[in-house]
C-alpha positions in Angstrom: -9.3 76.5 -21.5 -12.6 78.1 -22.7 -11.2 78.6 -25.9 -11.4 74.6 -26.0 -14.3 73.7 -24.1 -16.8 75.0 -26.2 -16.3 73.3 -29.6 -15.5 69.7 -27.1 -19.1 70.1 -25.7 -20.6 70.9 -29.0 -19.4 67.5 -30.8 -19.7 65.7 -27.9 -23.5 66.6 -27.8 -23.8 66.0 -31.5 -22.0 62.4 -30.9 -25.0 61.6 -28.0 -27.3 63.0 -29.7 -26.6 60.5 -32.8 -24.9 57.8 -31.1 -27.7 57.8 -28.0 -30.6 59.5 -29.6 -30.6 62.2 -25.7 -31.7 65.5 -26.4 -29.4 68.7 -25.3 -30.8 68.7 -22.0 -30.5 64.9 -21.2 -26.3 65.8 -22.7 -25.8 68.6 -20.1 -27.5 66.2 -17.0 -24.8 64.0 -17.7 -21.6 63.0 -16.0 -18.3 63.4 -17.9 -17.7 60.6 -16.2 -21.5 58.5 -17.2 -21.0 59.8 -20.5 -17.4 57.9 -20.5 -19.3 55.0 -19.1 -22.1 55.3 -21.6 -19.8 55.5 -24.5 -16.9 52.7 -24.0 -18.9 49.9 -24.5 -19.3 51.1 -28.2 -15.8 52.1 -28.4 -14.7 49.0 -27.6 -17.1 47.0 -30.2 -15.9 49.6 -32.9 -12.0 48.7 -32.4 -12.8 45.5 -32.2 -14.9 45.4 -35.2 -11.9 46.6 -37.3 -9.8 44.5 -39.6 -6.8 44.6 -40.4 -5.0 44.8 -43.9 -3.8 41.2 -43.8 -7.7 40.1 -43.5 -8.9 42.8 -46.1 -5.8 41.4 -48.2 -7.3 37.7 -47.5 -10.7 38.7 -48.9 -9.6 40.2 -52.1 -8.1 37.3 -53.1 -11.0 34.9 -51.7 -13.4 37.3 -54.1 -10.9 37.6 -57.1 -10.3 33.8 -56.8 -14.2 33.0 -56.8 -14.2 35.2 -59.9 -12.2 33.2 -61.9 -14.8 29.8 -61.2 -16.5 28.8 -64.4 
């Protein structure tokens, strides 16, 4: 399991550090469990935020078709 633990922590601190703006300290204070807590609310605003191909589909044509307007 230390084979995996190390390179885990080390992009989880890089995604707090980015995502959060904490230090390295403020990352190794934390909870696995606050850092969960921390972190869903912008997991579930970036799945939510995704579109689908049917609505990427929809806006070509919207664009291509407001193309074609004298």
């Amino acid at each position: 399991m230390t084979d995996r633990f190390a390179p885990a922590a080390g992009r989880l601190a890089g995604a707090a550090g980015r995502l959060l703006g904490w230090r390295p300290d403020e990352f190794w204070r934390c909870t696995p469990a606050e850092l969960a807590a921390i972190l869903a609310p912008a997991a579930d605003a970036a799945a939510s935020a995704s579109m689908t191909t049917a609505e990427l589909a929809s806006l070509i044509l919207q664009d291509k078709d407001e193309g074609t307007r004298p």
